[in-house]
VOTI-914573 format. One record per residue (C-alpha): x, y, z. Coordinates in steps of 0.25 Angstrom, whole numbers. Example, Ala and Ser with C-alpha at 12.3 -4.5 7.8 and 13.67 -1.06 7.14 Angstrom:
<atoms>
- x | y | z
- 49 | -18 | 31 .
- 55 | -4 | 29 .
</atoms>
This chain:
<atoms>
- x | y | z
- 22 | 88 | -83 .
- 30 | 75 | -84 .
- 20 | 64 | -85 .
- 29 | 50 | -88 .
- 39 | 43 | -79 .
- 52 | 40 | -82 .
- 54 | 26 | -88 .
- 55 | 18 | -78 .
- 69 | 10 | -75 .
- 61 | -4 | -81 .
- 47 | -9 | -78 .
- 48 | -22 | -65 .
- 41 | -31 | -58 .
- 42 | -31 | -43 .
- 54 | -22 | -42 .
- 63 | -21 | -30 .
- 58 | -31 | -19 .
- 46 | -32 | -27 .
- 48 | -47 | -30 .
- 53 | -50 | -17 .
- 39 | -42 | -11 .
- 30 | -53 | -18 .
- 37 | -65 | -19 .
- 40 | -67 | -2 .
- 25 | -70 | -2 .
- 23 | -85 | -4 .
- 12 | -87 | -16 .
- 14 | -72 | -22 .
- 14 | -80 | -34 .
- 0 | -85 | -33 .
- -6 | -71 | -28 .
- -20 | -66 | -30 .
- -22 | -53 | -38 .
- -30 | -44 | -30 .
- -44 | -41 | -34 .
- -48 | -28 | -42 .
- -57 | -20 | -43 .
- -59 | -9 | -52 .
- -60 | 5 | -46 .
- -69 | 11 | -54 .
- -80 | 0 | -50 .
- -75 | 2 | -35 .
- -84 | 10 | -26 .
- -81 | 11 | -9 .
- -91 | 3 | -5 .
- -87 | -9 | -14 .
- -73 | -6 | -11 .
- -75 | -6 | 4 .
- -85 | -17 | 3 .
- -75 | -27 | -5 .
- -61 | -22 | -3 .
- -60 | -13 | 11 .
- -70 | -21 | 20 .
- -64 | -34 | 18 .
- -50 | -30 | 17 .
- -46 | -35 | 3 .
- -35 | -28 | -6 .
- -40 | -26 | -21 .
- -35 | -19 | -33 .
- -44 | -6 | -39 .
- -41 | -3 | -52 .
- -41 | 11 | -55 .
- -43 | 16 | -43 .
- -33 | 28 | -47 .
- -30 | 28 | -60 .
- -39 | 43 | -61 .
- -29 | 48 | -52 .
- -22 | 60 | -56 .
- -9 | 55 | -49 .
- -9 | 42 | -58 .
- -3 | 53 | -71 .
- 3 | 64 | -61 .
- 10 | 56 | -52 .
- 19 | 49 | -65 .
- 24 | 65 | -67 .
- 38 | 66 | -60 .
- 33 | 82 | -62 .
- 21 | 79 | -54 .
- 28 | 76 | -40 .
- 39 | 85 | -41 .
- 27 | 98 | -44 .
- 18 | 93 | -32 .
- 26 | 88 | -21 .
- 37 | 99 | -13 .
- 52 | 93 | -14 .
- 51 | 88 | 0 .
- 61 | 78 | 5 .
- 57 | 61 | 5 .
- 61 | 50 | 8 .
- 64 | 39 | -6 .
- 68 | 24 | -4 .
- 76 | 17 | -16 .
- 71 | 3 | -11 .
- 57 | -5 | -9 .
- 47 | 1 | 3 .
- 50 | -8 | 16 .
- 41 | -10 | 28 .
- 55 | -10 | 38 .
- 59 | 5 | 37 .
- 73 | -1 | 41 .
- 73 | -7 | 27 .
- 64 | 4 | 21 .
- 74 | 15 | 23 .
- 86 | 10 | 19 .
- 92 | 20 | 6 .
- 79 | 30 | 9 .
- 83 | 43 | 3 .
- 78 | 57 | 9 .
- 77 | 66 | -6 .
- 67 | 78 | -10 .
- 54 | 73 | -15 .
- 57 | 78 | -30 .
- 71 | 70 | -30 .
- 61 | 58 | -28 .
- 53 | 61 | -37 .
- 64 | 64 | -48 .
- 71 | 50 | -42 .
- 57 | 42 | -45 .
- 55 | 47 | -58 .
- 68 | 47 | -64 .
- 69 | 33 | -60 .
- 82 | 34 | -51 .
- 79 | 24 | -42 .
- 75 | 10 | -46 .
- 68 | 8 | -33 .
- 62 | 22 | -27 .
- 51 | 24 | -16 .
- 43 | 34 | -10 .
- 35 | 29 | 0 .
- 23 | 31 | 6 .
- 20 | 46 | 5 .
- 7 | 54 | 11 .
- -1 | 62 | 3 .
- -8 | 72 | 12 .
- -14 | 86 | 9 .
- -3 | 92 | 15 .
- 11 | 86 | 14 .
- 20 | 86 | 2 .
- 10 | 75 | -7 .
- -4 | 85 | -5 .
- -4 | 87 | -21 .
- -4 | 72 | -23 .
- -21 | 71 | -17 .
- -24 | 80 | -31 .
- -20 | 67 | -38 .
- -24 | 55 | -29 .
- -38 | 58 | -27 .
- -49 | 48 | -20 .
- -53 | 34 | -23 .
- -68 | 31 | -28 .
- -70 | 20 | -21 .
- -63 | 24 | -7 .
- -67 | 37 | 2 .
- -57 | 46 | 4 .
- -63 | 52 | 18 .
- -58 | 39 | 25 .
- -43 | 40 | 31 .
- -35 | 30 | 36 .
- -32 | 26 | 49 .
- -15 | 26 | 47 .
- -10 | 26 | 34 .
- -9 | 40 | 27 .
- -21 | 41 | 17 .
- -14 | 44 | 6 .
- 1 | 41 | 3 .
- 9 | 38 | -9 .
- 22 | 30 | -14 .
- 31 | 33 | -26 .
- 40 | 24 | -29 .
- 48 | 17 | -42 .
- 50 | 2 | -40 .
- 49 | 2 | -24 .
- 41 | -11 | -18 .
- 32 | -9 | -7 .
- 36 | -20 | 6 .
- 26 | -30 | 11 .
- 16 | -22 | 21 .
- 3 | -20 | 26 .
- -8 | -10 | 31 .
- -14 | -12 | 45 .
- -23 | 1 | 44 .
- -28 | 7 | 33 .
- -34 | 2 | 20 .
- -26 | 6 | 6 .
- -26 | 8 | -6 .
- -14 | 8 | -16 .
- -15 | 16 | -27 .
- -7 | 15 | -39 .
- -4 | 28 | -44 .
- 8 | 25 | -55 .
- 14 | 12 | -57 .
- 11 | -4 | -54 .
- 12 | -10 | -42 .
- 10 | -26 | -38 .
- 5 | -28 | -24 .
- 5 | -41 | -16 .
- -5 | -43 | -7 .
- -6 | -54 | 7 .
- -20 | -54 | 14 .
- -20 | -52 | 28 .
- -24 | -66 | 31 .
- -11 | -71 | 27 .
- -5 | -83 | 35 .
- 6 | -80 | 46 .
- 3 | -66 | 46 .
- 12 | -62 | 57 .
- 23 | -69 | 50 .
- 20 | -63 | 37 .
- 19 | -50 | 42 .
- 32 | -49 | 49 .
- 38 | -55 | 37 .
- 33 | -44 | 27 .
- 34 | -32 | 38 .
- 47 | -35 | 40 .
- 51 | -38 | 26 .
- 57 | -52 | 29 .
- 60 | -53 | 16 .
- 70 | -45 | 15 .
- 79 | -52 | 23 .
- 76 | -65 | 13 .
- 64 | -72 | 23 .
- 53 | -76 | 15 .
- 38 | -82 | 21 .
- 35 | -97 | 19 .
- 31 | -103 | 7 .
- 18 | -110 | 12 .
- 13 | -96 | 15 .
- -1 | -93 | 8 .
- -2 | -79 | 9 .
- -13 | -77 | -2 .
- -5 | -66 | -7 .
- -12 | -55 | -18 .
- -5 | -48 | -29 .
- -9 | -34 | -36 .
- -6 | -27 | -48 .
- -7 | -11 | -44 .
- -6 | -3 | -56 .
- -6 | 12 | -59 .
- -20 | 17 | -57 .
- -27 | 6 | -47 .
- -26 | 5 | -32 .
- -26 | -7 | -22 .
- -32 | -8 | -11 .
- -25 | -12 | 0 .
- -31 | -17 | 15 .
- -25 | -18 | 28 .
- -18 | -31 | 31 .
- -13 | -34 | 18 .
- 2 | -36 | 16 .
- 6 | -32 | 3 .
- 18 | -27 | -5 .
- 20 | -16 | -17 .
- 29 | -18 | -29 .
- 30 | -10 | -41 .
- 27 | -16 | -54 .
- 36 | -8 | -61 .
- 47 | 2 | -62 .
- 38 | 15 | -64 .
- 37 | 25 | -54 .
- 26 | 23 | -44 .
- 16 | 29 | -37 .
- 9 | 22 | -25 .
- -4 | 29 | -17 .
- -9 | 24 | -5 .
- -23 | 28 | 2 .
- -28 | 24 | 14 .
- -40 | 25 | 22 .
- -44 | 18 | 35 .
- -48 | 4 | 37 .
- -62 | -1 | 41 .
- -62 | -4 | 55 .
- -66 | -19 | 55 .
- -52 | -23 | 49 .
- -47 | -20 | 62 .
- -55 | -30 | 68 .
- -51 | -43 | 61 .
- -43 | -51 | 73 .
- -43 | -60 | 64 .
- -33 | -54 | 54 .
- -16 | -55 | 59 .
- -16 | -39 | 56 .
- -27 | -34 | 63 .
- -20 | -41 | 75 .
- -7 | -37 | 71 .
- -13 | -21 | 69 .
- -19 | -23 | 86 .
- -4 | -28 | 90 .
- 3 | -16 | 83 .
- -9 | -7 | 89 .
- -7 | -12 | 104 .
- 7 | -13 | 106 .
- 16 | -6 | 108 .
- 5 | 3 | 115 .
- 1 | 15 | 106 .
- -9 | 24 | 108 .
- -16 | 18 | 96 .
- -16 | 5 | 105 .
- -27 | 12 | 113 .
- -37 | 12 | 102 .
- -32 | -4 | 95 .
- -42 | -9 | 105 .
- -53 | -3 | 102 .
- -52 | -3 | 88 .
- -48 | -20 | 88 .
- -63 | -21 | 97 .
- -70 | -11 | 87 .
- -64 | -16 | 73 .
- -66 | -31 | 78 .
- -81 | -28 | 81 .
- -81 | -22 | 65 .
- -75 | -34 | 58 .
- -83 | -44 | 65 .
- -97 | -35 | 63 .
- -92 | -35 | 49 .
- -90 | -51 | 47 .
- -102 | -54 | 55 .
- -111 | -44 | 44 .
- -102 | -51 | 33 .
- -106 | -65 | 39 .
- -121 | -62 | 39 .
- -122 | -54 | 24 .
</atoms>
């Protein structure tokens, strides 16, 4: 079985829009590195404890470097023996948040033509985003080589996101977004990867917000200079994973020419993130809950009256340790 990739085009920095992605952010150059942690040292309880609870991102070095998929996904032989020659969609560009932008030049192909295009190094930008892994659709093969976390349960499902999906891409930059639902972690199974991260207590969120969903910058708008938007910077490398909570804006960019593999897993939030009214996207998850009327709207009361009583409990027993 093949086991090497082909030589890649040339080996970049922040490829594509990539340079665009970080620079926009007023102060990127002064950016705090995430903290690490390293994952053999990592246990839940300290992980919930000091990462989860409190809602703060942090690098875990290691946490899936003893996957199999880290050596088999590399093998262009791999995908094209495990997975049926099923139709998919590819995308020679960036992933955008506007699907107005984020189609433009898609191309339906079968899955092996994909494959054959990423590794052969066809395309200088190629994606295939955002792919489920279930135990019964065309990726089931892939759970034998992406097994469970050490420090993290596997019995607990989110509450929106898929648990588990996957990108693969060659030089294909991730827009600015965010996670209302769902705690994730990004796990880096081939390839680099720099992540810039803002903290939900940004200033003028609701201006920043449709700025970045909207992609303003594409159109060559920029936010203001004075802006303190404490923004965080992370080197994802082949083998760790970066754990990612709601609220935080980020943005993904390759930090190089190789092909990439991306695995995302999720698993449900705590409840008393949904009580913070004190946070812009709490708020803003209550506006897009209630209107227009759902039949999810029934239950946002409810949640806002039983998630507020959590944090508060959990601020008061903080307040008093």
């Amino acid at each position: 079985m093949e086991n090497t990739l082909v030589e890649p085009i040339d080996k970049i920095k922040f490829d594509g829009l990539g340079n665009d992605l970080f620079s926009i952010i007023p102060g990127i150059e002064m950016a705090d590195e995430a903290p690490s942690v390293l994952a053999n040292e990592l246990n839940e309880k300290d992980f919930n404890k000091n990462w989860v609870i409190p809602n703060k991102p942090c690098l875990i070095k290691g946490a899936v470097k003893k996957w199999p998929a880290v050596q088999k996904f590399k093998s262009k032989d791999y995908w094209l023996s495990v997975c049926d020659n099923f139709e998919i969609k590819v995308y020679p560009h960036m992933n955008h948040n506007v699907w107005e932008v984020q189609k433009t030049d898609s191309e339906d192909i079968s899955f092996h033509d994909a494959i054959e295009r990423l590794f052969n190094n066809e395309d200088y930008i190629l994606s295939i985003p955002s792919e489920r892994v279930t135990n019964d659709n065309h990726f089931s093969e892939l759970l034998k080589e992406t097994p469970d976390f050490s420090f993290l349960s596997g019995s607990i499902k989110p509450r929106m996101y898929d648990q588990r999906r996957f990108f693969m891409y060659r030089r294909a930059s991730t827009a600015w977004h965010y996670h209302n639902i769902d705690e994730t972690l990004m796990c880096q199974i081939s390839g680099a990867k720099k992540v810039a991260l803002l903290p939900p207590s940004i200033p003028n969120p609701k201006e920043i917000m449709k700025f970045l969903n909207n992609e303003r910058y594409l159109n060559g708008e920029s936010l203001k200079n004075y802006m303190d938007l404490k923004p965080m910077v992370v080197t994802v490398q082949e083998g760790d994973a970066l754990y990612i909570p709601p609220y935080w804006f980020h943005t993904v960019v390759p930090d190089d020419g190789e092909v990439g593999f991306t695995y995302a897993y999720c698993w449900k939030s705590p409840l008393h993130k949904f009580g913070d009214f004190s946070n812009f996207f709490v708020r803003q998850l209550y506006r897009d809950g209630l209107w227009p009327f759902k039949t999810v709207s029934l239950i946002m009361p409810f949640l806002g009256i039983y998630s507020g009583f959590l944090n508060v409990f959990r601020k008061m027993q903080k307040a008093f340790r």
